[in-house]
BASELUM-269175 format. One record per residue: residue in three letters; x, y negated, z negated of N, C-alpha, C in turn. Coordinates in steps of 0.001 Angstrom, whole numbers, padded with zeros to 6 digits, always signed. Atoms other than C-alpha are relative to their C-alpha. Last residue first. Layout:
BEGIN
ALAXYZXYZXYZ ...
This chain:
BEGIN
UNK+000549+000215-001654-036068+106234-059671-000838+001568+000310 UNK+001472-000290-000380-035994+105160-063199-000719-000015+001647 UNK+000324+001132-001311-032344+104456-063178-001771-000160-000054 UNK-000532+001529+000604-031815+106328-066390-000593-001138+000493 UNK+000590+000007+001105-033764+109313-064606+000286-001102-001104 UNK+000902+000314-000267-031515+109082-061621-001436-000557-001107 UNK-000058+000774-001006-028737+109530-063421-001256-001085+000414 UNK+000440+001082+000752-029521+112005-065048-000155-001275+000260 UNK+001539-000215+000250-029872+113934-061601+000012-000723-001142 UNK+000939+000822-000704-026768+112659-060851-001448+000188-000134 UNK-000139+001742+000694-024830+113818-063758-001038-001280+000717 UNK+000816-000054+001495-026191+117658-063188-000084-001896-000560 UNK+001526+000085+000228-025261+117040-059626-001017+000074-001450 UNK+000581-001351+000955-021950+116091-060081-001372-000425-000133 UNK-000470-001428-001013-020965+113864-056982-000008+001194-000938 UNK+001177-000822-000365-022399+111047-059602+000058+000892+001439 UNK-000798-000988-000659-019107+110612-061570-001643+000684+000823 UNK+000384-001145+000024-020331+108066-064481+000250+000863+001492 UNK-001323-000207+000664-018645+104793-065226-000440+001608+000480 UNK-001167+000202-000628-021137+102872-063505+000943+000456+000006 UNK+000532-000984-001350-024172+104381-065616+001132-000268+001139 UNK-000296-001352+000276-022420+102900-068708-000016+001156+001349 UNK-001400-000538+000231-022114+099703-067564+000207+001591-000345 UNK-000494-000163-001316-025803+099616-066360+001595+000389+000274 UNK+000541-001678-000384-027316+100887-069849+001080+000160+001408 UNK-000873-001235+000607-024832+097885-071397-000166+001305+000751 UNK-001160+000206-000268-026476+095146-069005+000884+001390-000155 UNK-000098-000224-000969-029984+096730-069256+001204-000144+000367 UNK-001122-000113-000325-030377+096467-072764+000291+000501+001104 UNK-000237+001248+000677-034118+095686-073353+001608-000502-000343 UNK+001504+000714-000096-035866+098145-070929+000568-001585-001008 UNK-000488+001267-000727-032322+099534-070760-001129-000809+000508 UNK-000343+000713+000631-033281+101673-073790+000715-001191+000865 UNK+000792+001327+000967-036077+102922-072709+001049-000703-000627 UNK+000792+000427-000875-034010+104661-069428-000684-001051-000789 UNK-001269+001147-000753-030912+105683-071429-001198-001207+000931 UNK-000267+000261+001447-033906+108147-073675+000827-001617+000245 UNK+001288+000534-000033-035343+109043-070189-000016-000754-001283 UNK+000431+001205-000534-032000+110146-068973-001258-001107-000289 UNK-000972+001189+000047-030906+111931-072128-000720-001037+000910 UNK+000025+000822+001442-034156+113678-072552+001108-000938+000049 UNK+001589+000766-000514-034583+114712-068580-000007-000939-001771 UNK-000544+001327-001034-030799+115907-069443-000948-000647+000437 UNK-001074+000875+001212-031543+118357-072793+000032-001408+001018 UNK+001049+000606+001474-034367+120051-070765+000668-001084-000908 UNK+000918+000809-001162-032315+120394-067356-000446-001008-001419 UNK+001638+000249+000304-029930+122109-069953-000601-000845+000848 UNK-000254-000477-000575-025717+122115-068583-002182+000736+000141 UNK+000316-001501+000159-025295+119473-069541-000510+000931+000735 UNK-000140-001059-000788-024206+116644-067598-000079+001363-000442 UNK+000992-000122-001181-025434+114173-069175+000294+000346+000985 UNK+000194-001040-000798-024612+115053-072278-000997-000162+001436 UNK-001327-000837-000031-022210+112213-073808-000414+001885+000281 UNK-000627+000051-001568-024530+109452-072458+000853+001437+000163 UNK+000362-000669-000751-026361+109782-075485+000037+000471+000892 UNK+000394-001257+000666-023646+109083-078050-001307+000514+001008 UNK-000934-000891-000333-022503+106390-075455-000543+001074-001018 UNK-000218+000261-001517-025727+104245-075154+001436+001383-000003 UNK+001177-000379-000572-026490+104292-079070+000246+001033+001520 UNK-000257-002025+000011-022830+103608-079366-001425+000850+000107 UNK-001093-000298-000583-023704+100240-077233+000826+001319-000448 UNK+000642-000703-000946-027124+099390-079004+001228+000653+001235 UNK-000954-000480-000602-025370+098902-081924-000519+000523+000983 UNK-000504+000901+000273-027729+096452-083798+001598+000652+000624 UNK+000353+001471-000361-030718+098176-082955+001486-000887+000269 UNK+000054-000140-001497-028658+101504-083300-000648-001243+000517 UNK-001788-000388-000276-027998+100655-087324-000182-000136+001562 UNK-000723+000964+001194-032327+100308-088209+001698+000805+000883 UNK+000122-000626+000932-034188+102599-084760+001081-000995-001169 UNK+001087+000415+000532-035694+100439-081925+000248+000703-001799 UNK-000866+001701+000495-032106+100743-080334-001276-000519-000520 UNK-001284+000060+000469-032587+104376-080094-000104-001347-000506 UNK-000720+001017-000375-036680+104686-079126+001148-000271-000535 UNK+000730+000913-001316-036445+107552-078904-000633-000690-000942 UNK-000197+001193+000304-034151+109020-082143-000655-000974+001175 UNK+000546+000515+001218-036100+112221-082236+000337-001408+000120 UNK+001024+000726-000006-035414+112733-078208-000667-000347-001133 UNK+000257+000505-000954-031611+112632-078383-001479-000392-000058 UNK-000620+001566+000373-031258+114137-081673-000355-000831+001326 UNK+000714+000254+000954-033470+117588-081151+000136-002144-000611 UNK+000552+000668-000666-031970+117559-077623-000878-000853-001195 UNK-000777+001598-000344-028319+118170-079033-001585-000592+000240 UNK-000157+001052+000556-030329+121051-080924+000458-001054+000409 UNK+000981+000736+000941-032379+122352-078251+000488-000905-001191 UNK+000707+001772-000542-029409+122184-076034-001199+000033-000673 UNK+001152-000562+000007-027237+125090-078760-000949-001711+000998 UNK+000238-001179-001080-023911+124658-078176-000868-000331+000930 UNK+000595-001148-000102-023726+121663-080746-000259+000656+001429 UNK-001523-000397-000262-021554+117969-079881-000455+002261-000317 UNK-000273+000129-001551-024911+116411-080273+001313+000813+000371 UNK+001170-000941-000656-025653+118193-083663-000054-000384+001432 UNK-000368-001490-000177-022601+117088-085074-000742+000963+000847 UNK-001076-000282-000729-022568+113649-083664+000413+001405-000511 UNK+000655+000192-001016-025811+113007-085645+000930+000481+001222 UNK+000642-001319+000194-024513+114934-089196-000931-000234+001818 UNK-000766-001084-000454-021584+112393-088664-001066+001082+000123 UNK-000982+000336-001223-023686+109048-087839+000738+001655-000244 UNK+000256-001310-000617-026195+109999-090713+000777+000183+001053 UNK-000671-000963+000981-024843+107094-093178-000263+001605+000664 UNK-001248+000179-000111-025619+104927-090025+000426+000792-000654 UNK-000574-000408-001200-028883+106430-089422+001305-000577-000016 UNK-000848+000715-000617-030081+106245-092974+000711-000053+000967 UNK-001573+000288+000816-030631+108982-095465+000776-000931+000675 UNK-000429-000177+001333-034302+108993-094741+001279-000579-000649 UNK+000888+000498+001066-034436+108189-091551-000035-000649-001189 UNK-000406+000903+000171-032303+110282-090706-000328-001077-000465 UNK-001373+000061+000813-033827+112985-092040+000976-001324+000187 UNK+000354+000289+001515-037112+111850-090558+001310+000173-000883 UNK+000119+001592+000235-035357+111735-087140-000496-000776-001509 UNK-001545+000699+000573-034348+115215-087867-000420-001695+000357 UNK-000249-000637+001051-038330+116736-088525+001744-000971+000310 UNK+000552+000826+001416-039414+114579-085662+000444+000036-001624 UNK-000167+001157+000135-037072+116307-083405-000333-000745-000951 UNK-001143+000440+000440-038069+119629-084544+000997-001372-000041 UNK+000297+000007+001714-041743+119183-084358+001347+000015-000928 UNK+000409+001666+000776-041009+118773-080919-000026-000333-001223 UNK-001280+000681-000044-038865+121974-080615-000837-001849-000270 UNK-000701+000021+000799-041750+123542-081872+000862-000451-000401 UNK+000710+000787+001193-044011+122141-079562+000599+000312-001320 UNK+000162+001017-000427-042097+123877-076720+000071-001264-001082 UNK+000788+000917-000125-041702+126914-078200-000074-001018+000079 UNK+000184-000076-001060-038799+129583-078308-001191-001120+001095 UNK+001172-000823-000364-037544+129008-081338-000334-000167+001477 UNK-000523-001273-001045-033952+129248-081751-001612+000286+000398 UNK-000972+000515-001488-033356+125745-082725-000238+000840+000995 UNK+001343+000852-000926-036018+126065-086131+000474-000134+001827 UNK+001514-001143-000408-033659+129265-087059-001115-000598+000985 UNK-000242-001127-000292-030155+127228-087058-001635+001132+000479 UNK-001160-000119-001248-030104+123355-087074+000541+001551+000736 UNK+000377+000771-001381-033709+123619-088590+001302+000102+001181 UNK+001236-001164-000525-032511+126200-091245-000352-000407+001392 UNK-000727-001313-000113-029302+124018-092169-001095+000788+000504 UNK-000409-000042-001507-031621+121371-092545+000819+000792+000615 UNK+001366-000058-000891-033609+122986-095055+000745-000370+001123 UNK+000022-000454-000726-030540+123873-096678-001033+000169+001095 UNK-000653+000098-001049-029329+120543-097465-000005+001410+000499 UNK-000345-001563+000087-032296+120181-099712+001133+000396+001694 UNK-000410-000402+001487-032460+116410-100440+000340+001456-000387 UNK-001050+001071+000619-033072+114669-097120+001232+000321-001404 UNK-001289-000660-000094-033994+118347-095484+000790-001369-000647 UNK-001309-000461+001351-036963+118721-097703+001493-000281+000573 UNK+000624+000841+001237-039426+116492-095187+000372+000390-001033 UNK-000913+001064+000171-037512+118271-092510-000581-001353-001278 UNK-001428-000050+000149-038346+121553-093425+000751-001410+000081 UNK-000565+000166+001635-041720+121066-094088+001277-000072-000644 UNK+000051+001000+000723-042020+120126-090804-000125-000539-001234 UNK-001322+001132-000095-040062+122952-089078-000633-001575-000551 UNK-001262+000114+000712-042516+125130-091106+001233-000986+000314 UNK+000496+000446+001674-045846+123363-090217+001502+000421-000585 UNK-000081+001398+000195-044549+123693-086543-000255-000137-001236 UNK-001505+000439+000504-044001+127541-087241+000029-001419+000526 UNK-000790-000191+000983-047653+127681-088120+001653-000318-000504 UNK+000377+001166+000898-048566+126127-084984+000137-000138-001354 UNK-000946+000554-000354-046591+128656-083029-000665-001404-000773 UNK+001256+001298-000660-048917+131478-084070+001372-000960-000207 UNK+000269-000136-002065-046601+134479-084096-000991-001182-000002 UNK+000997-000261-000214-045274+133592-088264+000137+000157+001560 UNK+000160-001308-000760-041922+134263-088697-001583-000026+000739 UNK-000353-000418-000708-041388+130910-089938+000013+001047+001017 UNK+000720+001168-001151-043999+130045-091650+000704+000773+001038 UNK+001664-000652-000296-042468+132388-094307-000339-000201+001432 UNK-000564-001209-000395-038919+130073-094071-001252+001554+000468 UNK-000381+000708-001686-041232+127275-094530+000580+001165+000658 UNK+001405+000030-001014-042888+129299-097740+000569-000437+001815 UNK-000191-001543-000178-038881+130104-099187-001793-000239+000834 UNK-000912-000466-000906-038332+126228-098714-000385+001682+000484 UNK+000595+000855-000776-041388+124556-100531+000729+001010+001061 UNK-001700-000198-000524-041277+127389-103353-000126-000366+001437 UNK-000596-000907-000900-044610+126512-104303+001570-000243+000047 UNK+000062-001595+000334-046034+125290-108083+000853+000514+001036 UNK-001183-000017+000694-045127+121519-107767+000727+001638+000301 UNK+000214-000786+001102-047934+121218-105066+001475+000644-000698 UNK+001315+000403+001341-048249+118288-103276+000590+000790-001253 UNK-000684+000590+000709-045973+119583-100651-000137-000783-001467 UNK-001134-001058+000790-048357+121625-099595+000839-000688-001172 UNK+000067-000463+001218-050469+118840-098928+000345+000958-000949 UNK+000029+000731+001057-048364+117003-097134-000828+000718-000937 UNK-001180+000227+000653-047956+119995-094960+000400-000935-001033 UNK+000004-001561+000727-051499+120614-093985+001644-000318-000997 UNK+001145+000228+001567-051679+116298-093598+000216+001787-000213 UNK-000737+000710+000584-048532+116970-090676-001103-000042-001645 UNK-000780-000662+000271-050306+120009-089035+001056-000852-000990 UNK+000457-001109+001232-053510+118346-089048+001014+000857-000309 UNK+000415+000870+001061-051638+114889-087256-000155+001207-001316 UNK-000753+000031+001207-049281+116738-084889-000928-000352-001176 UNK-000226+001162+000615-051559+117375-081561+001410+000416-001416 UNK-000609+000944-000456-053410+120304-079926+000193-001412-000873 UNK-001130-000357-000949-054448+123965-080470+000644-001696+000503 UNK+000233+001286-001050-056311+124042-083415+001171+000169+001152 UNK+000927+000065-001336-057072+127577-084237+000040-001758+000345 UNK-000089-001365-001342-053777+128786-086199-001100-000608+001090 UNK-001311+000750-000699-053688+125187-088152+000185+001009+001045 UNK+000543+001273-001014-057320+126257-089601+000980-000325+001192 UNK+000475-000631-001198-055913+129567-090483-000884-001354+000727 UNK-001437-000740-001292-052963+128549-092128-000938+000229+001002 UNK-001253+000955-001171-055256+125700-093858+000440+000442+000814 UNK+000947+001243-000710-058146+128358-095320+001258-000856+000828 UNK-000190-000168-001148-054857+130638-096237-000800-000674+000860 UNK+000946+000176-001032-054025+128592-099189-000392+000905+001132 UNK+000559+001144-000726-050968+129024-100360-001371+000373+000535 
Protein backbone atom coordinates (compact mmCIF):
# COMPACT_ATOMS: atom_id res chain seq x y z
CA UNK A 1 0.00 0.00 0.00
CA UNK A 2 0.85 3.16 -0.44
CA UNK A 3 2.67 4.68 2.39
CA UNK A 4 2.02 8.50 1.03
CA UNK A 5 -1.82 7.86 2.59
CA UNK A 6 -0.54 6.01 5.96
CA UNK A 7 1.48 8.86 6.45
CA UNK A 8 -0.92 11.51 5.51
CA UNK A 9 -3.68 9.76 7.90
CA UNK A 10 -0.70 9.66 10.71
CA UNK A 11 -0.53 13.68 10.58
CA UNK A 12 -4.10 14.66 10.42
CA UNK A 13 -5.37 14.75 13.67
CA UNK A 14 -9.14 15.42 13.35
CA UNK A 15 -12.36 14.07 11.77
CA UNK A 16 -13.54 10.75 9.70
CA UNK A 17 -13.82 11.99 6.10
CA UNK A 18 -9.70 11.40 4.95
CA UNK A 19 -9.67 8.33 6.86
CA UNK A 20 -12.95 7.08 5.21
CA UNK A 21 -11.77 8.26 1.19
CA UNK A 22 -7.99 6.50 2.37
CA UNK A 23 -10.01 3.40 2.83
CA UNK A 24 -12.20 3.57 -0.17
CA UNK A 25 -9.41 3.70 -1.96
CA UNK A 26 -7.81 0.77 -0.71
CA UNK A 27 -10.56 -0.99 -1.28
CA UNK A 28 -10.36 -0.14 -4.88
CA UNK A 29 -7.69 -2.28 -5.29
CA UNK A 30 -8.35 -5.99 -6.30
CA UNK A 31 -4.57 -6.68 -5.69
CA UNK A 32 -4.59 -6.24 -1.50
CA UNK A 33 -5.44 -8.66 0.99
CA UNK A 34 -8.24 -6.17 2.39
CA UNK A 35 -8.36 -8.19 5.76
CA UNK A 36 -4.63 -9.27 6.42
CA UNK A 37 -3.72 -5.10 5.69
CA UNK A 38 -6.65 -4.07 8.43
CA UNK A 39 -5.27 -6.57 10.72
CA UNK A 40 -1.60 -4.66 9.80
CA UNK A 41 -3.31 -1.30 10.62
CA UNK A 42 -3.93 -2.75 13.45
CA UNK A 43 -0.88 -2.78 15.39
CA UNK A 44 -0.02 0.31 14.12
CA UNK A 45 0.85 3.23 17.38
CA UNK A 46 -0.77 6.05 15.44
CA UNK A 47 -4.44 5.69 16.36
CA UNK A 48 -5.55 7.06 13.04
CA UNK A 49 -4.19 4.20 11.29
CA UNK A 50 -6.07 1.82 13.52
CA UNK A 51 -9.31 3.88 12.60
CA UNK A 52 -8.57 3.10 8.84
CA UNK A 53 -8.39 -0.57 10.07
CA UNK A 54 -11.67 -0.73 12.09
CA UNK A 55 -13.08 0.84 8.88
CA UNK A 56 -11.98 -1.41 6.54
CA UNK A 57 -13.15 -3.89 8.68
CA UNK A 58 -16.54 -2.99 8.71
CA UNK A 59 -16.92 -2.29 5.06
CA UNK A 60 -15.74 -6.28 4.70
CA UNK A 61 -17.68 -7.34 7.70
CA UNK A 62 -21.15 -7.71 5.48
CA UNK A 63 -19.47 -10.49 3.51
CA UNK A 64 -16.30 -11.48 5.45
CA UNK A 65 -17.60 -12.77 8.71
CA UNK A 66 -14.20 -12.50 9.97
CA UNK A 67 -13.81 -8.94 9.76
CA UNK A 68 -16.44 -8.67 12.18
CA UNK A 69 -15.19 -11.17 14.35
CA UNK A 70 -11.93 -8.88 14.51
CA UNK A 71 -14.00 -5.71 15.39
CA UNK A 72 -16.05 -7.67 18.10
CA UNK A 73 -12.60 -8.90 19.38
CA UNK A 74 -9.22 -6.80 18.58
CA UNK A 75 -11.10 -3.41 17.31
CA UNK A 76 -13.01 -3.63 21.20
CA UNK A 77 -9.76 -3.80 22.94
CA UNK A 78 -8.41 -0.68 21.70
CA UNK A 79 -7.71 1.70 23.92
CA UNK A 80 -8.78 4.92 21.91
CA UNK A 81 -11.47 7.00 21.99
CA UNK A 82 -11.79 7.60 18.21
CA UNK A 83 -11.28 4.15 17.67
CA UNK A 84 -14.12 3.05 19.42
CA UNK A 85 -15.95 5.63 17.21
CA UNK A 86 -14.83 4.28 14.13
CA UNK A 87 -16.07 1.15 15.66
CA UNK A 88 -19.60 2.04 15.94
CA UNK A 89 -19.79 3.28 12.48
CA UNK A 90 -18.02 0.23 11.23
CA UNK A 91 -21.24 -2.07 12.95
CA UNK A 92 -23.95 0.25 11.99
CA UNK A 93 -22.64 -0.18 8.40
CA UNK A 94 -22.93 -3.92 8.90
CA UNK A 95 -26.17 -3.54 9.77
CA UNK A 96 -26.96 -1.61 7.47
CA UNK A 97 -25.91 -3.64 5.10
CA UNK A 98 -27.48 -6.91 6.02
CA UNK A 99 -30.46 -5.14 7.45
CA UNK A 100 -31.27 -4.30 11.01
CA UNK A 101 -34.00 -6.69 11.38
CA UNK A 102 -32.04 -9.66 9.76
CA UNK A 103 -29.17 -8.26 12.24
CA UNK A 104 -31.49 -8.43 15.40
CA UNK A 105 -29.38 -11.62 16.69
CA UNK A 106 -25.75 -10.42 15.86
CA UNK A 107 -27.31 -6.92 17.68
CA UNK A 108 -28.44 -8.65 20.92
CA UNK A 109 -25.21 -10.49 20.86
CA UNK A 110 -23.04 -7.71 21.14
CA UNK A 111 -25.37 -5.95 23.72
CA UNK A 112 -25.55 -8.90 25.98
CA UNK A 113 -21.20 -8.85 25.56
CA UNK A 114 -18.78 -8.35 28.65
CA UNK A 115 -16.83 -6.18 26.90
CA UNK A 116 -18.76 -2.09 27.33
CA UNK A 117 -17.00 -0.96 24.27
CA UNK A 118 -18.74 -3.54 22.44
CA UNK A 119 -22.43 -3.19 23.92
CA UNK A 120 -21.50 0.62 23.38
CA UNK A 121 -20.36 -0.04 19.78
CA UNK A 122 -24.35 -0.93 19.12
CA UNK A 123 -25.93 1.56 21.25
CA UNK A 124 -24.15 4.61 19.84
CA UNK A 125 -23.79 3.23 15.98
CA UNK A 126 -27.51 2.79 15.81
CA UNK A 127 -28.18 6.76 17.10
CA UNK A 128 -30.58 7.78 15.86
CA UNK A 129 -32.58 4.15 16.66
CA UNK A 130 -35.98 4.84 15.45
CA UNK A 131 -34.43 6.94 12.50
CA UNK A 132 -32.85 3.56 11.46
CA UNK A 133 -35.29 1.05 8.56
CA UNK A 134 -37.04 -2.01 11.24
CA UNK A 135 -36.49 0.32 14.65
CA UNK A 136 -38.55 3.22 12.97
CA UNK A 137 -41.31 0.99 12.94
CA UNK A 138 -40.44 -0.70 16.33
CA UNK A 139 -39.58 2.04 18.22
CA UNK A 140 -40.59 -0.01 21.43
CA UNK A 141 -37.74 -2.91 21.11
CA UNK A 142 -35.52 -0.10 20.06
CA UNK A 143 -36.39 1.35 23.67
CA UNK A 144 -35.91 -2.05 25.48
CA UNK A 145 -32.69 -3.38 23.70
CA UNK A 146 -31.17 -0.14 24.96
CA UNK A 147 -32.66 0.10 28.18
CA UNK A 148 -31.09 -3.34 28.92
CA UNK A 149 -27.69 -1.58 30.15
CA UNK A 150 -28.48 0.97 32.14
CA UNK A 151 -27.05 0.02 34.80
CA UNK A 152 -23.81 -1.07 33.64
CA UNK A 153 -21.40 -1.10 35.15
CA UNK A 154 -19.34 1.51 32.23
CA UNK A 155 -20.11 5.30 32.85
CA UNK A 156 -19.07 5.26 29.00
CA UNK A 157 -21.59 2.53 27.90
CA UNK A 158 -24.50 4.49 30.23
CA UNK A 159 -23.96 8.32 28.98
CA UNK A 160 -24.58 6.25 25.46
CA UNK A 161 -27.64 4.49 26.60
CA UNK A 162 -29.11 7.58 28.22
CA UNK A 163 -28.44 9.94 25.42
CA UNK A 164 -29.44 7.29 22.78
CA UNK A 165 -33.25 6.91 25.12
CA UNK A 166 -33.00 10.73 25.17
CA UNK A 167 -33.21 11.22 20.95
CA UNK A 168 -35.44 8.86 20.80
CA UNK A 169 -38.13 10.38 23.05
CA UNK A 170 -37.75 13.55 20.96
CA UNK A 171 -40.41 11.71 18.83
CA UNK A 172 -41.47 8.82 21.16
CA UNK A 173 -41.85 10.24 24.37
CA UNK A 174 -44.86 8.13 25.53
CA UNK A 175 -42.88 4.69 25.11
CA UNK A 176 -39.30 6.47 26.37
CA UNK A 177 -41.54 7.51 29.53
CA UNK A 178 -42.97 3.94 30.09
CA UNK A 179 -39.87 2.54 30.06
CA UNK A 180 -38.15 5.04 32.43
CA UNK A 181 -41.11 4.25 34.98
CA UNK A 182 -40.32 0.76 35.21
CA UNK A 183 -36.76 1.40 36.22
CA UNK A 184 -35.42 1.11 40.04
CA UNK A 185 -33.80 4.59 40.46
CA UNK A 186 -32.28 3.90 44.21
CA UNK A 187 -29.48 2.33 41.92
CA UNK A 188 -27.21 4.86 41.23
CA UNK A 189 -25.80 3.54 38.03
CA UNK A 190 -29.74 3.43 36.85
CA UNK A 191 -30.25 6.85 38.11
CA UNK A 192 -27.63 8.49 36.59
CA UNK A 193 -29.07 7.05 33.19
CA UNK A 194 -31.82 8.10 34.07
CA UNK A 195 -31.18 11.37 34.28
CA UNK A 196 -29.60 11.51 30.89
CA UNK A 197 -32.89 10.03 29.21
CA UNK A 198 -34.71 12.73 31.08
CA UNK A 199 -32.44 15.37 29.77
CA UNK A 200 -31.90 16.91 33.07
Amino acid sequence: MDERIIDRIRQTEHGFKHIIEAGDQILTDQDLQHVDLAIQYLADGSYQVRMLAAYLLGQLSPTRPEALSILETRVADDPNWRVQEMLAKAFDYYCKTKGYEESLPVIKKWLSDPHPNIKRAVTEGLRIWTGRPYFKDHPSEAIALISANKADGSEYLRKSVGNALRDISKKHPEEVSDELATWNLTDKKTAFTYKLAKGK
